[in-house]
C-alpha positions in Angstrom: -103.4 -100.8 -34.4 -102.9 -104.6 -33.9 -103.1 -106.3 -30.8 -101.0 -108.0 -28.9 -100.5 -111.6 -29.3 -100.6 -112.1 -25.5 -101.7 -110.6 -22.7 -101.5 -110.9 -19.0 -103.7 -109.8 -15.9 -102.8 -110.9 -12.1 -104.3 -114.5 -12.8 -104.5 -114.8 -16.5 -102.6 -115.5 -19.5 -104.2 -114.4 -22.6 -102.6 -116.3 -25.7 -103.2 -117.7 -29.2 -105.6 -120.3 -29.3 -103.9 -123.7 -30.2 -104.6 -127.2 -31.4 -103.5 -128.3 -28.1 -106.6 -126.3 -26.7 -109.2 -128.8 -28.7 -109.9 -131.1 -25.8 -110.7 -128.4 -22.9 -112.2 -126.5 -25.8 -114.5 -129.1 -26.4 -115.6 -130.5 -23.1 -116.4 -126.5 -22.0 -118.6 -126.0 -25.2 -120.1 -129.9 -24.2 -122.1 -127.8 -21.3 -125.2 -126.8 -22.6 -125.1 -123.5 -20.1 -122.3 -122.3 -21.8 -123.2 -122.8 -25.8 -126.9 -121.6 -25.5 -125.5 -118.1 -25.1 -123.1 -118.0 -28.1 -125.0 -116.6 -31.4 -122.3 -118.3 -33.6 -121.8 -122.1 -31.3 -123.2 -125.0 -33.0 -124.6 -128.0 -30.9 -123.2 -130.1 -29.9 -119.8 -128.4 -30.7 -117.8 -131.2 -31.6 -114.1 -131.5 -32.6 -114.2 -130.8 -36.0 -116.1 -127.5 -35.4 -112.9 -126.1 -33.0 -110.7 -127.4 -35.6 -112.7 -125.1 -38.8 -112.6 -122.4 -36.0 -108.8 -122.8 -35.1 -108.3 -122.5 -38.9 -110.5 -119.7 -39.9 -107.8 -117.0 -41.7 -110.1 -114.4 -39.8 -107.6 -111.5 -38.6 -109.4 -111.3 -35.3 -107.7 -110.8 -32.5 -108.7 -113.4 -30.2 -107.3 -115.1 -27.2 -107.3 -118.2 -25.2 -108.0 -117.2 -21.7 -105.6 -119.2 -19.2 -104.8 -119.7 -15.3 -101.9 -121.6 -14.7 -101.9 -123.0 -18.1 -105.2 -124.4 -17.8 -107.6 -123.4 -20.8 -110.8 -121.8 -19.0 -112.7 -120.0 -22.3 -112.1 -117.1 -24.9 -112.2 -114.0 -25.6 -111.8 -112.0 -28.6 -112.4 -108.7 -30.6 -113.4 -108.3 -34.5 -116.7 -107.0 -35.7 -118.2 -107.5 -32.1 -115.8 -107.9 -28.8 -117.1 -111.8 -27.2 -116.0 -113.8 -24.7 -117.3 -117.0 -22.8 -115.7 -119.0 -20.2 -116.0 -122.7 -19.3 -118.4 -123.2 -16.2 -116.1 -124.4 -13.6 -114.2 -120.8 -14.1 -117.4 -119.0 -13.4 -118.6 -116.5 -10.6 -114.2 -115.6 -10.0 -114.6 -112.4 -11.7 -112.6 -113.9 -14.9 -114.2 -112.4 -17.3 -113.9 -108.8 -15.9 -110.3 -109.4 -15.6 -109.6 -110.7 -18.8 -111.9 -108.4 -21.0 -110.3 -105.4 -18.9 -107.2 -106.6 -20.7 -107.8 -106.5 -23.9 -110.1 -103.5 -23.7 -107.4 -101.9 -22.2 -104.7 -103.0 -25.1 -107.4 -101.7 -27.3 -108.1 -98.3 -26.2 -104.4 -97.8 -25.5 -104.4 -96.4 -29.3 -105.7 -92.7 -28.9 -107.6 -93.6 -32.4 -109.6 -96.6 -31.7 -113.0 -96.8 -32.7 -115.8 -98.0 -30.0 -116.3 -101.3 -29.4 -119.9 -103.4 -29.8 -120.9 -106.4 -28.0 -124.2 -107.5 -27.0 -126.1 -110.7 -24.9 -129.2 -112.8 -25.9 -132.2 -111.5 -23.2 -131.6 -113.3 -20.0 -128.0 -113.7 -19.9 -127.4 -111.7 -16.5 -123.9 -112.6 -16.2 -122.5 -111.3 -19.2 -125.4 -108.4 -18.7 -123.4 -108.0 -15.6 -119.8 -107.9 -17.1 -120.4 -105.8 -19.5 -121.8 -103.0 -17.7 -119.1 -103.3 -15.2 -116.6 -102.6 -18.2 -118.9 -99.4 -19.2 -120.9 -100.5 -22.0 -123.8 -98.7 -23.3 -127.3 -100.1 -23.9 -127.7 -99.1 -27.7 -131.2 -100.7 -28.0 -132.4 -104.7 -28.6 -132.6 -107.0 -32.1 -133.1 -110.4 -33.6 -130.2 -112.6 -33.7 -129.8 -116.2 -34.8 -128.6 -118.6 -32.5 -126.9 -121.7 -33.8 -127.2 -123.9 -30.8 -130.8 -123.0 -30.3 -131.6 -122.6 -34.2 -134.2 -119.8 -33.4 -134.3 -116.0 -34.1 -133.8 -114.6 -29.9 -134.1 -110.8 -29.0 -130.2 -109.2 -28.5 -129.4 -106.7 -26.4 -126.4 -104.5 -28.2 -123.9 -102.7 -26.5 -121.1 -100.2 -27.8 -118.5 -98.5 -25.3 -116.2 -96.1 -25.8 -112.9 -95.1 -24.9 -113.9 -92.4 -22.1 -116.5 -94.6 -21.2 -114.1 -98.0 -20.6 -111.8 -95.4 -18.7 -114.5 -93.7 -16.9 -116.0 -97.3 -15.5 -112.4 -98.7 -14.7 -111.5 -95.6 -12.2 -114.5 -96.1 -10.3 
C-alpha cells in the first residue's frame, strides 16, 4: 500500500517536502536541541545537506508537517517511522497529531506490517509521544549519531496495528 501524498489533521497539513522548505528547514535543524536527537542529522545541518536530503530517490513516504502553511518539522515512515519538529512548535501536542495521521493512513491497509521507531536515552518527549501512539518497548542498542559522532544507547520500539488502535480509543 502507498501512502498518501498529503494528509490533514484539525491543525496540520501533511505534504511533500519542497525546495521552498530549505530556509525553515534549516534554521529548525540550526537548534542544537532539535539535531542532537536525530541518529541520521549532521551538524551543523547546512543547506546543502537539506538539498542531498530533498533529492534522495528514497521511496519513503515522508511529509513536511505544516500549520497554516508554515513549515514546523517532519515526519516520515521507511525502514523506521521518525519525526522531529522545530522548537518553537513544541509542547502543542504536534507530533501526536501528526504521527496519528500517518499511522492511521498506514494501518488503514488490513496487511500492513508493524511499525519500528526508537529514541536515543533521555529523549522524554518523543519517549512520551510514542507511547502515547502505543508503541512497544522492544529492548535498547547502539546507534550512531551524526551530530554527536558517538555510538549512544537506543531505545527501539515496534507497534502494531491492534496496538495503534487500542492506544487511540483510550
Amino acid at each position: 500500500m502507498s501512502l498518501p501524498a498529503h494528509l490533514t489533521t484539525d491543525r496540520l497539513v501533511l505534504r511533500p517536502l519542497a525546495a521552498e522548505d530549505e530556509a525553515a528547514c534549516v534554521a529548525a535543524l540550526a537548534e542544537f536541541e532539535v539535531v542532537r536527537w536525530l541518529a541520521p542529522v549532521p551538524w551543523p545541518y547546512r543547506a546543502g545537506d537539506f538539498r542531498i536530503f530533498l533529492a534522495d530517490p528514497v521511496p519513503a513516504a515522508r511529509w513536511a508537517i505544516t500549520r497554516e502553511g508554515v513549515f514546523l518539522g517532519m515526519i516520515g515512515l521507511d525502514q523506521q517511522f521518525g519525526y522531529w519538529l522545530a522548537r518553537p512548535a513544541w509542547g502543542q501536542g504536534l507530533a501526536c497529531e501528526a504521527a496519528r495521521a500517518v499511522l492511521s493512513a498506514h494501518f488503514a491497509d488490513p496487511a500492513a506490517e508493524p511499525v519500528r521507531a526508537g529514541y536515543f536515552e533521555g529523549n522524554a518527549r518523543s519517549a512520551r509521544v510514542l507511547a502515547k501512539l502505543g508503541f512497544q518497548d522492544l529492548g535498547k542498542g547502539p546507534v550512531h549519531s551524526l551530530a554527536l559522532d558517538a555510538v549512544l544507547p537506543h531505545v527501539e520500539l515496534e507497534l502494531s496495528a491492534a496496538a495503534f488502535h487500542a492506544a487511540c480509543a483510550g
